[in-house]
C-alpha positions as CSV (number, residue, x, y, z in Angstrom):
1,X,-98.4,-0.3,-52.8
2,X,-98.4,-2.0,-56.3
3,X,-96.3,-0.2,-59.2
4,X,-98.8,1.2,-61.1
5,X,-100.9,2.6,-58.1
6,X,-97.0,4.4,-56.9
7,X,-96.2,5.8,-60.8
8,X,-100.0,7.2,-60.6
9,X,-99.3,8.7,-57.5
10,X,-96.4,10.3,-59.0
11,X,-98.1,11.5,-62.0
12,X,-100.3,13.5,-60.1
13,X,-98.4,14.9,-57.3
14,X,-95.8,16.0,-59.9
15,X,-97.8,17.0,-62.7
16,X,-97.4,20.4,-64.8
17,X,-100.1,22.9,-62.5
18,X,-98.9,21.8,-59.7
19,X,-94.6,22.4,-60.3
20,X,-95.5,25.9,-61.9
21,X,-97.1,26.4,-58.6
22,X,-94.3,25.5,-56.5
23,X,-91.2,26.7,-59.3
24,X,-92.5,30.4,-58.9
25,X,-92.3,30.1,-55.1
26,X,-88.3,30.8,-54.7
27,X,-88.4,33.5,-57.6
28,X,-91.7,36.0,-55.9
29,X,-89.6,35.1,-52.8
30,X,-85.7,35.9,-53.7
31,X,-87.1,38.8,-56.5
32,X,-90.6,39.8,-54.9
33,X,-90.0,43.6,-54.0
34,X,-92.5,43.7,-51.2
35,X,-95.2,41.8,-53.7
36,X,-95.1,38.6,-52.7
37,X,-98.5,37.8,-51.9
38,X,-99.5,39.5,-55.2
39,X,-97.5,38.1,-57.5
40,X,-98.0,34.6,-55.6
41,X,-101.3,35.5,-56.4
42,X,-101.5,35.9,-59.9
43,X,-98.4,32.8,-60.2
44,X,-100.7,30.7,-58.7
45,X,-104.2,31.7,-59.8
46,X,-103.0,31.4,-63.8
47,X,-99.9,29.5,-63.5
48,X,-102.1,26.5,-61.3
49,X,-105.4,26.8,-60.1
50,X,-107.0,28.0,-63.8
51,X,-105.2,25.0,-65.6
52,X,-106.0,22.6,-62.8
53,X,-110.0,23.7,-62.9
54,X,-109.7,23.6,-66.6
55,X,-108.7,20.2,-66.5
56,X,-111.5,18.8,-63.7
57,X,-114.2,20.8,-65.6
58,X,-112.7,19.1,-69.3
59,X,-113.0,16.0,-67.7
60,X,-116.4,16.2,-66.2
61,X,-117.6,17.6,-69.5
62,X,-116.6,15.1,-71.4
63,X,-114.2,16.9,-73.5
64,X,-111.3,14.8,-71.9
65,X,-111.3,11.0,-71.3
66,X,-108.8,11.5,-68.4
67,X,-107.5,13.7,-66.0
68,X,-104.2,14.1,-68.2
69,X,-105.7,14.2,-71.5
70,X,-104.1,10.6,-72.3
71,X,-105.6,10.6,-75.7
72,X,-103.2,12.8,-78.3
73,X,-106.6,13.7,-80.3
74,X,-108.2,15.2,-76.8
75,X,-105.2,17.6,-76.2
76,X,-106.2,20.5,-78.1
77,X,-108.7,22.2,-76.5
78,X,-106.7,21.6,-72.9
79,X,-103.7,22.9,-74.6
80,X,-105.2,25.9,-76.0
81,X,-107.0,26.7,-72.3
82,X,-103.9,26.3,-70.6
83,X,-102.2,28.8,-73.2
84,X,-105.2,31.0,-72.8
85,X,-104.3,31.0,-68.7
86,X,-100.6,32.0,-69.1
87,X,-101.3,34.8,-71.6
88,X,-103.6,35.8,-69.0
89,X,-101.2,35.2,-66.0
90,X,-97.7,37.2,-68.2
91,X,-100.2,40.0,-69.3
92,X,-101.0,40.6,-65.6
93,X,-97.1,40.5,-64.8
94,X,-96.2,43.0,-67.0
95,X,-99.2,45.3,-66.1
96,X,-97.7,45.1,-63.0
97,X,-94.7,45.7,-63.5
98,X,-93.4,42.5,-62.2
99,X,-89.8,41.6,-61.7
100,X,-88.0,40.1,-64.9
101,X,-87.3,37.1,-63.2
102,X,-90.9,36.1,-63.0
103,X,-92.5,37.7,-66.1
104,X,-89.2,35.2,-68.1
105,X,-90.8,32.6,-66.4
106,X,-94.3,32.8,-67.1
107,X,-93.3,34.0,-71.1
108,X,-91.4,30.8,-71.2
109,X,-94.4,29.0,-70.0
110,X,-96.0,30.7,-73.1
111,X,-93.7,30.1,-75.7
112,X,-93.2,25.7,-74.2
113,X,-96.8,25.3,-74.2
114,X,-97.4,26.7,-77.8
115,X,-94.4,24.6,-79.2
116,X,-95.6,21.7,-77.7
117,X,-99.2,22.0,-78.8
118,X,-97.4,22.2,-82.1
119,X,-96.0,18.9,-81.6
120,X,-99.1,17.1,-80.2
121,X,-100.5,17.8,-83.1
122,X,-99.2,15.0,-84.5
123,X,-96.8,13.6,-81.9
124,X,-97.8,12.6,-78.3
125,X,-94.4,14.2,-76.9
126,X,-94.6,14.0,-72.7
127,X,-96.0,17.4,-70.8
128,X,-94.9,15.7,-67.7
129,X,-91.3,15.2,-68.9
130,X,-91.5,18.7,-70.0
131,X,-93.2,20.4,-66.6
132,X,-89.7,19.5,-64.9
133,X,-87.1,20.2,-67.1
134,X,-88.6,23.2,-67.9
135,X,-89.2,25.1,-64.8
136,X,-85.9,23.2,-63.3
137,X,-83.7,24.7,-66.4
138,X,-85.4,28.1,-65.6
139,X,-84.2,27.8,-62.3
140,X,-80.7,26.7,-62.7
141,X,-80.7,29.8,-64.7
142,X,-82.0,32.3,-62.3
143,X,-80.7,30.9,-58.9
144,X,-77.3,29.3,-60.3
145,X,-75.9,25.8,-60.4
146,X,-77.1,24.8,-56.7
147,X,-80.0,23.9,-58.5
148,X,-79.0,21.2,-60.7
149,X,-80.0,18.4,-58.3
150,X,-83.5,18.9,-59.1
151,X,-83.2,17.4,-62.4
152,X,-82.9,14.5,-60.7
153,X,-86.7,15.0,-59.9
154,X,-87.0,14.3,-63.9
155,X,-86.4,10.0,-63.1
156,X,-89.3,9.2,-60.9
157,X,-91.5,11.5,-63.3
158,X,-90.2,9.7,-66.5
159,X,-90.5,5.9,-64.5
160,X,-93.9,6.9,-63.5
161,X,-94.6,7.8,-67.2
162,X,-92.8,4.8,-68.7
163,X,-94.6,2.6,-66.0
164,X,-97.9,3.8,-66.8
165,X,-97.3,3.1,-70.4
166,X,-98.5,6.9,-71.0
167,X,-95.5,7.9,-72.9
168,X,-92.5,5.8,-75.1
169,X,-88.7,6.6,-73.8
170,X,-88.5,8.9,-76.7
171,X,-91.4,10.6,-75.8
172,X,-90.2,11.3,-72.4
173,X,-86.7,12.1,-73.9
174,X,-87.7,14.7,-76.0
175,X,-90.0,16.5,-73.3
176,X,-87.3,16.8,-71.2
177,X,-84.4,17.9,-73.4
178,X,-87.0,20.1,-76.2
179,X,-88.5,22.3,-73.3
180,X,-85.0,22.5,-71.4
181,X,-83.1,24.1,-74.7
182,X,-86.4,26.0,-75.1
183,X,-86.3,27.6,-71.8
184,X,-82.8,28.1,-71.5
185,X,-82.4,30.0,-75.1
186,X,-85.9,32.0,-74.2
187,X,-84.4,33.1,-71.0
188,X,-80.6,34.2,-72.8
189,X,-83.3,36.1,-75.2
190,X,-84.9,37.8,-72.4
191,X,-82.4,39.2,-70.1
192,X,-80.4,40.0,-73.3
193,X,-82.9,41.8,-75.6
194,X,-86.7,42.0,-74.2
195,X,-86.8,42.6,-70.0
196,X,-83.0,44.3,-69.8
């Protein structure tokens, strides 16, 4: 397998949708409360399988040139349906009455996506760099410090980035540390003064 054809592999198999999907997993499972398949239900449905359909249905319309929106100028509209999803997905969590863990997650999901959609207005900052470090950092926070090796999951996502020649190492760079401060100050914020 050539270079390109591994990083593309990489890019998909570790893209945004599908780490949402699997970062919400341990939380519904450790903080769950007899809801699992509920809550797994509405994680998934808005957190994954909306944005994923978004994106195939973007593409096939011809509102996206790509899969991942690879074009800055086409990132609005996937942006603003993605947002759209999680409002839909930490609405649902609060009507019911989900555990703080997971409704902290979802809001920070929110709050990264808007910033970022800020950015891409002008900047073409990297979601990939930022669907790691974000849910990773949200993780270290919940579960503790035995959770730190998956940043490590952050270097084949930023080669496969760099290799593809999607993103600049700044690009990458700032993904990574913008969303992890972001996540980590959101979820100080929320346990402090909003889901105590």
């Amino acid at each position: 397998m050539n270079r390109k054809k591994l990083a593309s592999y990489v890019s998909l198999f570790m893209n945004a949708p599908l780490i949402t999907l699997v970062t919400f997993i341990p939380l519904v499972l450790k903080y769950g409360n007899g809801d699992t398949s509920k809550l797994l239900g509405v994680t998934s449905f808005f957190g994954c399988i909306v944005p994923m359909l978004l994106a195939i249905v973007m593409l096939k319309t011809g509102i996206t040139s790509d899969f991942y929106a690879s074009n800055r100028r086409e990132r609005y509209v996937p942006f603003l349906a993605t947002l759209l999803s999680y409002s839909g997905g930490l609405v649902s969590l609060i009507l019911m009455n989900a555990p703080a863990p997971i409704t902290a997650l979802m809001a920070c999901y929110l709050v990264n996506g808007i910033v970022l959609m800020m950015i891409t207005l002008k900047w073409k900052i990297s979601i990939h760099a930022s669907g790691i470090t974000s849910p990773v950092t949200a993780l270290v926070y919940l579960l503790g410090s035995r959770m730190l090796p998956l940043f490590m999951l952050f270097l084949p996502v930023a080669w496969a980035r760099l290799e593809l020649k999607a993103h600049s190492k700044l690009q990458v760079t700032a993904g990574a540390i913008l969303s992890s401060v972001l996540t980590w100050v959101q979820m100080a914020l929320y346990f402090q003064y909003i889901l105590i």
